[in-house]
C-alpha positions as CSV (number, residue, x, y, z in Angstrom):
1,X,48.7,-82.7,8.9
2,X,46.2,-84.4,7.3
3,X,42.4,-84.0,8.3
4,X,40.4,-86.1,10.0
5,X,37.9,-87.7,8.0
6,X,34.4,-87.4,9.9
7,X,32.5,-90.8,11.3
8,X,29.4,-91.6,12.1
9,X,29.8,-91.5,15.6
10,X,31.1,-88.1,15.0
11,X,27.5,-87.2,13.9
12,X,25.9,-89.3,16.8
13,X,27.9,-87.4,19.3
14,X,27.0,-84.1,17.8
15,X,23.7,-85.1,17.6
16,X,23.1,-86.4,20.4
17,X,21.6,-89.9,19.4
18,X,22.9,-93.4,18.7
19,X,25.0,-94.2,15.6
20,X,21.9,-96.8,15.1
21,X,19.5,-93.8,15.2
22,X,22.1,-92.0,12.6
23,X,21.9,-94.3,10.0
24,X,17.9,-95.1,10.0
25,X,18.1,-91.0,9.8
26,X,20.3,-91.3,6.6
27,X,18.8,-93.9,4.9
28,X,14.8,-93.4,5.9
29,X,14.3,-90.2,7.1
30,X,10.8,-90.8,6.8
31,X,10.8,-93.3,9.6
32,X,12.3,-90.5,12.6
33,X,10.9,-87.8,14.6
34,X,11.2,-84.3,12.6
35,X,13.6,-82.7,15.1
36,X,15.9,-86.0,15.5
37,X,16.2,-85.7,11.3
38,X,17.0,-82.1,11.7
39,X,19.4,-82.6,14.4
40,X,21.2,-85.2,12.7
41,X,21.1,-83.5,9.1
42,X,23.0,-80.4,11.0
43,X,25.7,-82.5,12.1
44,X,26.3,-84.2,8.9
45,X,26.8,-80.7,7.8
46,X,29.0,-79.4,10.7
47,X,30.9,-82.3,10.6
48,X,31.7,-83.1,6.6
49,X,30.3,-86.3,7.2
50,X,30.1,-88.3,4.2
51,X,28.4,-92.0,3.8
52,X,29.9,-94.7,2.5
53,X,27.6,-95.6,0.3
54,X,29.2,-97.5,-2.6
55,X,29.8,-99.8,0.1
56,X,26.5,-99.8,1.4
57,X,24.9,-100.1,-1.7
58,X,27.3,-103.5,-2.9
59,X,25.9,-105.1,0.2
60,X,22.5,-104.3,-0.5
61,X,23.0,-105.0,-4.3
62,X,21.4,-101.6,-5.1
63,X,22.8,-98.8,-7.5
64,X,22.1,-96.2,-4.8
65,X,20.1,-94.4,-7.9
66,X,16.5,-93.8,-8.5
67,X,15.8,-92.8,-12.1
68,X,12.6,-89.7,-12.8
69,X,11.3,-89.6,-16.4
70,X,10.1,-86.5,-17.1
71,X,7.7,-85.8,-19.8
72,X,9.7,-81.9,-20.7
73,X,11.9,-80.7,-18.0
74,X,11.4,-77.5,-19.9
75,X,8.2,-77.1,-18.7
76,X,8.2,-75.3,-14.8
77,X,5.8,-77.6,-13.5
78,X,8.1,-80.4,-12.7
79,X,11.3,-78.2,-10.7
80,X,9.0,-78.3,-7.4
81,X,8.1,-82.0,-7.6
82,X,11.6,-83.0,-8.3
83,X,12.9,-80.9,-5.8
84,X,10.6,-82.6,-3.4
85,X,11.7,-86.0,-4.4
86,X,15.1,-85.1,-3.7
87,X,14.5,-83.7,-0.2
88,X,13.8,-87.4,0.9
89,X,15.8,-89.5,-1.5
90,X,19.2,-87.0,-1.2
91,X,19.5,-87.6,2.6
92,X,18.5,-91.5,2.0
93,X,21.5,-91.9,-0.2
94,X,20.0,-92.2,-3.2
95,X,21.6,-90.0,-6.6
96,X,18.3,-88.7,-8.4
97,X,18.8,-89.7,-12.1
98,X,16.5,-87.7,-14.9
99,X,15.5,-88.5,-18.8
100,X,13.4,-86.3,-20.6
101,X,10.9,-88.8,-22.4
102,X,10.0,-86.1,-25.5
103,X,13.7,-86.2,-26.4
104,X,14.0,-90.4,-25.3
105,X,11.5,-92.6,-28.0
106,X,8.9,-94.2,-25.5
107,X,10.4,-97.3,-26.6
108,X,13.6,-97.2,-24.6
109,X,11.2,-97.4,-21.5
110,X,12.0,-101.3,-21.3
111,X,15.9,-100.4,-21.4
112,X,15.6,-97.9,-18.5
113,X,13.6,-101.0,-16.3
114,X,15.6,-103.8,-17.7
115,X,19.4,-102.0,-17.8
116,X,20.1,-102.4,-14.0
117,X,20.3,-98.4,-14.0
118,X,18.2,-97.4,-10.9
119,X,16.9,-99.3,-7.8
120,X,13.4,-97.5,-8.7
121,X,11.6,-95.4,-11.2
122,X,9.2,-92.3,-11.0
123,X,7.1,-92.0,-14.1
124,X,5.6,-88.3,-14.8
125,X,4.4,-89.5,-18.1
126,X,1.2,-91.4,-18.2
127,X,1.6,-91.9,-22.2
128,X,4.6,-94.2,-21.8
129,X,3.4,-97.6,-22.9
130,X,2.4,-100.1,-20.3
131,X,3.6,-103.2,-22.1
132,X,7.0,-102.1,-21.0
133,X,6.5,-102.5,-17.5
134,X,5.8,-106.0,-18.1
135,X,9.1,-107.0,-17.7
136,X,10.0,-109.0,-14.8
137,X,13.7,-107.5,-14.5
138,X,12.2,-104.1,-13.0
139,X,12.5,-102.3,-10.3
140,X,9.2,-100.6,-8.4
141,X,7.3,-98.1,-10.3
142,X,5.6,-95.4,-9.5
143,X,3.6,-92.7,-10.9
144,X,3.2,-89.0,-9.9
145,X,0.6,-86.5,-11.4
146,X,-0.7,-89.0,-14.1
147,X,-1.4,-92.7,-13.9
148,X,-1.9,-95.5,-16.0
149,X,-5.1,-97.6,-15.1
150,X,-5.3,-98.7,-10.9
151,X,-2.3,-101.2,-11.3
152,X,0.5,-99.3,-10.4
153,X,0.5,-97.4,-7.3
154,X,0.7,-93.7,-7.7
155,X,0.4,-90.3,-6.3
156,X,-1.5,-87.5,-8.1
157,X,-4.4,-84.4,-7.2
158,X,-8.3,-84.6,-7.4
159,X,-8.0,-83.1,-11.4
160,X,-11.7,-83.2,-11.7
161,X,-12.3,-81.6,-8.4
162,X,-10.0,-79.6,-8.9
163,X,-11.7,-78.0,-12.3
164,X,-15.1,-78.2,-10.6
165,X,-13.5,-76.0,-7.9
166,X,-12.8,-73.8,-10.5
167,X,-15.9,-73.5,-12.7
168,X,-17.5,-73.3,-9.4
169,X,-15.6,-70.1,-8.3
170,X,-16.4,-68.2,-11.6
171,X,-20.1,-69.0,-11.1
172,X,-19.6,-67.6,-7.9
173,X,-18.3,-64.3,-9.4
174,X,-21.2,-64.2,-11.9
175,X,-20.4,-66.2,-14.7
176,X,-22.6,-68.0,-17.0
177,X,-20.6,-68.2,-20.0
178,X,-17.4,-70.2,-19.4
179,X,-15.3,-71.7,-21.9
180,X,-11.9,-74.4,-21.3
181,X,-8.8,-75.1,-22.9
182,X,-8.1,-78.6,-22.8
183,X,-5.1,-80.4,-22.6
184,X,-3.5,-82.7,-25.2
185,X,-5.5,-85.7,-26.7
186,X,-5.9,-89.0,-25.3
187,X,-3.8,-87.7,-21.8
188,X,-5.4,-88.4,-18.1
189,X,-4.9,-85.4,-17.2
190,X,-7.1,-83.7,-19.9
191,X,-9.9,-85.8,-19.9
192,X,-10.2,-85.8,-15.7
193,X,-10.1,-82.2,-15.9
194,X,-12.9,-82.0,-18.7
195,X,-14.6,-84.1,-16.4
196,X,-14.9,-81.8,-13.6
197,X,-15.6,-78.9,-16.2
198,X,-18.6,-80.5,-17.7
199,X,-20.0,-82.1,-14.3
200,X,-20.2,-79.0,-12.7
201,X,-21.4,-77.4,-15.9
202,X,-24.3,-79.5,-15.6
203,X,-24.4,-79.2,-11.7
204,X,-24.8,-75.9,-12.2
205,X,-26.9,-75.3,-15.6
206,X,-24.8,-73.8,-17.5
207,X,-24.4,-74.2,-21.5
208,X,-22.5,-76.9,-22.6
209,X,-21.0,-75.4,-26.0
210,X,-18.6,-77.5,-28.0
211,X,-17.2,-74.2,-29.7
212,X,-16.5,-72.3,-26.0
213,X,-14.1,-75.8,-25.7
214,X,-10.5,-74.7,-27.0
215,X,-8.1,-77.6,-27.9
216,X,-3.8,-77.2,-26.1
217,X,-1.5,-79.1,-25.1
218,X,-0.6,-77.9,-22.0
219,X,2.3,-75.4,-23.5
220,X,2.0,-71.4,-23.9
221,X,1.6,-71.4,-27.3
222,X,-1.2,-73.7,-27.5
223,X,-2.8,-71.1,-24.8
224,X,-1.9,-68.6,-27.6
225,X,-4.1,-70.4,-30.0
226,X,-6.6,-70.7,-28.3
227,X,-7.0,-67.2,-27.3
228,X,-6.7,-66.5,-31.3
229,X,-10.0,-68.8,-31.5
230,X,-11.8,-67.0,-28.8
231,X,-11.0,-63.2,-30.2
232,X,-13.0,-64.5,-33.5
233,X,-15.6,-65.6,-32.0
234,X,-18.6,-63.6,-32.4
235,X,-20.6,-65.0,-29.0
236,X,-17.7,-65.6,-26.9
237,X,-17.3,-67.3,-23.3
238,X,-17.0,-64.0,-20.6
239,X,-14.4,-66.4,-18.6
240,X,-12.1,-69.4,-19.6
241,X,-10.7,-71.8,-17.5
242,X,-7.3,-73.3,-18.7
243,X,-5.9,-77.0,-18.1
244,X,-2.3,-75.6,-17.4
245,X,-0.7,-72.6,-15.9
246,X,1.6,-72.4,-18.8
247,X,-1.7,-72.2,-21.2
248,X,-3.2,-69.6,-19.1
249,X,0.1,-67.5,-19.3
250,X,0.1,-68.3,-23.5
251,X,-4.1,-67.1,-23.9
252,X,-3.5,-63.9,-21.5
253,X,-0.3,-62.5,-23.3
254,X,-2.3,-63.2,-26.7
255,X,-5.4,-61.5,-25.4
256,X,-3.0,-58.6,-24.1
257,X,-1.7,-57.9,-27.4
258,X,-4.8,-57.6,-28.8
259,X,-5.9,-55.1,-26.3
260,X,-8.6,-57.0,-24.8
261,X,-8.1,-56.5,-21.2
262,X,-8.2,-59.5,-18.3
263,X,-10.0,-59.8,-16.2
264,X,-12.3,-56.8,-17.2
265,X,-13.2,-58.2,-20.5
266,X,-12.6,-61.8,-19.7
267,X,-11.9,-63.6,-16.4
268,X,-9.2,-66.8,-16.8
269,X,-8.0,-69.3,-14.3
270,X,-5.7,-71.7,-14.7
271,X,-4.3,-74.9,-13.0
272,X,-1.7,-75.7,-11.1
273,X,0.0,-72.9,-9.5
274,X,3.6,-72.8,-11.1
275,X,5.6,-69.7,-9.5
276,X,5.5,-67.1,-12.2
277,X,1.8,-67.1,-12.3
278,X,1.7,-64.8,-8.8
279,X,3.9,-62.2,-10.6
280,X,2.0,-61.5,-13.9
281,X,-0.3,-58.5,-14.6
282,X,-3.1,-59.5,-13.5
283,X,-1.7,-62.3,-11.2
284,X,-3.3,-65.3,-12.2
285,X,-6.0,-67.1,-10.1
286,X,-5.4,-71.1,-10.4
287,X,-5.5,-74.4,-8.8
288,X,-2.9,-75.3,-6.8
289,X,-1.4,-78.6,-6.5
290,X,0.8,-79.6,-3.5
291,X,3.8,-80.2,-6.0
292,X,6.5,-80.8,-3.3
293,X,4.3,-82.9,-1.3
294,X,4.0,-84.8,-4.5
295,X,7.6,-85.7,-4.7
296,X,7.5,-86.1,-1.1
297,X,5.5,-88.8,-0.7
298,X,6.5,-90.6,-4.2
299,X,9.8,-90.7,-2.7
300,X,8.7,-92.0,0.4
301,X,6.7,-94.7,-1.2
302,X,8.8,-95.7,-3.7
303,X,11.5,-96.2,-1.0
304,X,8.9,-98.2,1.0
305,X,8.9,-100.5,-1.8
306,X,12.2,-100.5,-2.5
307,X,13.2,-102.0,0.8
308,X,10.2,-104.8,0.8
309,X,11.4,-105.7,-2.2
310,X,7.7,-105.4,-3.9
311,X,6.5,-104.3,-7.0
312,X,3.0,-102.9,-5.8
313,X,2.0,-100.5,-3.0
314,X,-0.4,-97.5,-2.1
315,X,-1.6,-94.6,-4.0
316,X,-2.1,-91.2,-2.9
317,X,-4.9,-88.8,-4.3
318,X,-4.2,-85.6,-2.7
319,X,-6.2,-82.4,-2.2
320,X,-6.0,-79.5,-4.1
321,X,-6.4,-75.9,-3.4
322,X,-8.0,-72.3,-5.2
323,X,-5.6,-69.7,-5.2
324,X,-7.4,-66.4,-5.6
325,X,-6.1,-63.8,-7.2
326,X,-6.6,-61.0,-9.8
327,X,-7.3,-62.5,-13.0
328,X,-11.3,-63.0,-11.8
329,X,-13.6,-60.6,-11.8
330,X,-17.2,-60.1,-12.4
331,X,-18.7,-60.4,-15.9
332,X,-18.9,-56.9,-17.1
333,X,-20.5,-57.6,-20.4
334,X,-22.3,-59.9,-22.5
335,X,-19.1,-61.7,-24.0
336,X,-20.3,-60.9,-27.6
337,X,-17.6,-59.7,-29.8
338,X,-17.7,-55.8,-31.4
């Protein structure tokens, strides 16, 4: 005999609510009580219950897909966001489509708007050109972590608080020297984060010295690099404050290798609080940024504008949090090489 194929008034039974108060659940969580979302979301599960929403989305004249472009879905950073995107766009009916803009040209950012593909568009990569978004055939945009100018509406951390926080800790521990790898060139996220660095620097007193500023990109081996540059000085930095995690990770292992020791030698904190950070030897002391919340609430906004049919809206600047750990310690020397 053939099974019965689950209904929404299946669910609304099970649930307890209306079919009404299903469907708002299903396609904006967002807008309903935490323990009426969970209720319902358990008896979608227990039931099989599966939307219709090809038809849905034919009324609506909506794809039912929301498309991320990622800046290097190699890199750690992003699984957290994304997964945080999903928790509110997945039970919304949305399908979370992802292109990888290092291996797309920055030039197919007009097809991606213009092709009809998705019924909105997360941007993760401030370095996409703007001119694209010109286009009157797009969707809504919005950006999370970086930005581009105050047009578009985005959510992103404090950066420059957030590296003030930092530079503020290792004065805390005792440190007067403190270098910083820097991000890439010419990216937001860089040049808000050397912000922070030199306002506390002056904030505080401490040397501004263009050699105890190492250039990255953000990846491990440009953290590599840079501690290379730092083992030949001969007056070097007694901490070092990195731009990225992944950076941090890439100047620590270098450092290791040489045998200079962290943080007993030299203290290094990084930024942003990807997960392997908490299991390295020493466990790495770093700014955390709410990365779920992140994809949280550019879900949430994004769908906002989705379903007023606008192509502006808010943006977000959230907080940001020092994790301490064991890579900061107290200077125990001058910082001069042997």
């Amino acid at each position: 005999m053939p099974q019965k194929v689950a209904t929404i008034q299946d669910v609304a039974r099970l649930s307890g609510v209306s079919t009404a108060t299903v469907s708002r659940t299903l396609s904006h969580p967002e807008r309903v009580a935490e323990t009426t979302r969970e209720a319902v979301l358990r008896a979608v599960r227990d039931t099989g219950y599966v939307a219709n929403s090809m038809a849905r989305n034919l009324r609506r004249r909506r794809t039912g897909s929301i498309l991320a472009l990622v800046p290097n879905l190699a890199n750690p950073f992003f699984s957290e966001i994304l997964s945080g995107l999903a928790s509110v766009l997945t039970p919304a009916g949305y399908g979370l489509l992802i292109a990888d803009t290092h291996t797309d040209p920055a030039g197919r950012l007009a097809h991606y708007l213009e092709s009809g593909l998705a019924d909105g568009v997360v941007i993760f990569d401030g370095s996409l050109p703007l001119e694209a978004l010109a286009t009157r055939r797009r969707p809504p945009v919005i950006l999370a972590c970086e930005w581009m100018g105050e047009a578009l509406p985005s959510v992103r951390v404090d950066n420059a608080a957030g590296a003030e926080i930092a530079i503020r800790h290792l004065h805390e521990m005792g440190h007067r020297r403190i270098g910083h790898v820097m991000g890439p060139a010419g990216n937001v996220l860089t040049e808000s984060r050397l912000e922070g660095v030199r306002r506390a620097r002056g904030d505080l007193g401490l040397p501004l010295r263009d050699d105890w500023i190492f250039r990255g990109d953000f990846g491990l081996a440009s953290g590599s690099a840079a501690a290379m540059t730092w083992l030949g000085l001969k007056d070097r930095p007694t901490a070092v404050f990195c731009a990225s995690d992944e950076m941090a990770c890439g100047f620590m292992g270098a450092l290791q290798h040489a045998g200079i020791a962290v943080p007993a030698d030299v203290s290094v904190v990084g930024f942003d609080d990807i997960e392997v950070v908490a299991h390295l030897t020493p466990a790495l002391t770093t700014i955390r940024q709410p990365r779920r919340l992140i994809g949280r609430r550019a879900a949430e906004l994004l769908s906002a504008m989705i379903d007023t049919r606008t192509l502006t809206g808010p943006s977000e600047l959230l907080p940001v949090e020092l994790i301490r750990r064991q890579s900061v310690a107290p200077p125990c020397g001058t910082g001069a090489s042997p």
